[in-house]
N, C-alpha and C positions, 0 to 999 in steps of 0.2 A: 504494500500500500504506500501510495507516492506522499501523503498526510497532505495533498493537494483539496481543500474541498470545493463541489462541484453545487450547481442551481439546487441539486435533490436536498444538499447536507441544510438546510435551514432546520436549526434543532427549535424543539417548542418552546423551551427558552426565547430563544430569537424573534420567531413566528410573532410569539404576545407581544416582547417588546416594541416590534414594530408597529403591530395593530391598534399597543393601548399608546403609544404616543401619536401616532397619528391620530387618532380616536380624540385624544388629549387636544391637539389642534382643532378639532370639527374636521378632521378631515380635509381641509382648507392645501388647494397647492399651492397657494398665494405665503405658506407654514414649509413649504421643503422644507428652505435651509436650517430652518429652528429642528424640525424634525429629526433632520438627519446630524446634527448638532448634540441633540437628545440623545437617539441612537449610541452612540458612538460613546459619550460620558454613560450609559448603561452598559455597554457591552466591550466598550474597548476601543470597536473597531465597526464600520459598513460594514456588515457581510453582502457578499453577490445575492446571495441567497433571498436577502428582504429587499432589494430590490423591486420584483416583480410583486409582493407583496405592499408594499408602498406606493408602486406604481397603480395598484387597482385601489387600495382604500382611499389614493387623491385620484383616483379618473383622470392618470398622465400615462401614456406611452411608457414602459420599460425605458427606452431608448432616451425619453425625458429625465427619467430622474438618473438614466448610467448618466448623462452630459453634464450633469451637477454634479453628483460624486467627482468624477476624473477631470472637472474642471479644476478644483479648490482640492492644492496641495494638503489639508490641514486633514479632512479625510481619509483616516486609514482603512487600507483594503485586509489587511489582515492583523491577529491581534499583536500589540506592540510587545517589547520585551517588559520587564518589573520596572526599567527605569529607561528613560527617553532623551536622549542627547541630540539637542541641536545646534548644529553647527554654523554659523555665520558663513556665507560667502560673498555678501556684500565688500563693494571696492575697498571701504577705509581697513576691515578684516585682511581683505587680500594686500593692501599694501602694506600689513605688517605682518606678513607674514604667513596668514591663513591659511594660502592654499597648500601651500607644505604643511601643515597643521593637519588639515584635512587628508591629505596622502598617509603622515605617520598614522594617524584615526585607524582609516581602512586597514594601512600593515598590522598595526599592536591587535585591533579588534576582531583582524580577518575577515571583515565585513566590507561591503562597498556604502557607500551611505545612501541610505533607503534600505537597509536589510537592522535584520535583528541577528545577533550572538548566535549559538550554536546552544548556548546552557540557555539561553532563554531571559539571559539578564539585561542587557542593553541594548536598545534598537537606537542606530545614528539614522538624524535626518539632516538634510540641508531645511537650511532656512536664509532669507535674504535681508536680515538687516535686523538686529536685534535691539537695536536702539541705544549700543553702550558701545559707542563710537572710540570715543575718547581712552576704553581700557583694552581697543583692540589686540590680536581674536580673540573675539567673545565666544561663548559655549551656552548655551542653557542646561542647565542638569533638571529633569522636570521641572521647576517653577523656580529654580533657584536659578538667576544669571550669574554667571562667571567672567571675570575679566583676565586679560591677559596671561593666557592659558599659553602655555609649552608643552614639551613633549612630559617631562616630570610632574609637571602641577596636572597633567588629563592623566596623568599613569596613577597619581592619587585620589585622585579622582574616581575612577574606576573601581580599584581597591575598595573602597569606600560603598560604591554600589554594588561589589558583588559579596560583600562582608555580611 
């Protein structure tokens, strides 16, 4: 088994989810993006799977509500790791450094950014501007910003999230 899951895998967990927050909107498509907002602080993450489920309880095309999802980067397709590292690639990040910042990332974590660990502990995202210019590269560690992060201060960092 690939742990790939497909349209059928919508577990009944999920199924409610989707029905009782839309349900929670009136059903309103004018509600997506709160919806699918909803969703996601419930479950983690979009499944494919409520898709088409969301698609009939707002009376929108499938095709409507995938254009929303894979529009807005914030959207996870699948569930994140325990903790959520976002990475700056914004220019002020990049001219100090960043993009090398982000290369060490991928090597130390094995990951490319948009994937999550292997043990399940950290998923890197890009992000484009985290608004702490001034202490660039910046990191988010889920809710916590980080400033002028290296290859040592993100290796304790880590440490720290798989502790």
């Amino acid at each position: 088994m690939s742990g790939k899951r497909t349209l059928l895998d919508l577990s009944p967990r999920e199924a409610t989810a989707a029905r009782e927050i839309a349900l929670r909107y009136g059903n309103r498509a004018d509600a997506l993006l709160e919806i699918l907002h909803d969703l996601q602080e419930d479950l983690g993450f979009v499944p494919e799977a409520a898709l088409p489920a969301l698609a009939k309880a707002l009376n929108l095309s499938r095709a409507e509500v995938h254009g929303v999802v894979s529009f807005y980067h914030d959207f996870r397709r699948e569930p994140a790791g325990r903790h959520v590292i976002k990475v700056c690639q914004a220019e002020a990040c990049q001219s100090m450094r960043g993009t090398e910042l982000s290369a060490m990332i991928e090597r130390y974590l094995q990951v490319k950014l948009g994937q999550t660990t292997a043990d399940g502990a950290i998923t890197v995202e890009a992000v484009y501007c985290l608004g702490n210019c001034a202490l660039a590269p910046a990191i988010m560690v889920d809710d916590r910003l980080v400033g002028r992060v290296d290859p040592a201060k993100f290796e304790k960092i880590v440490a720290e999230c798989r502790s």
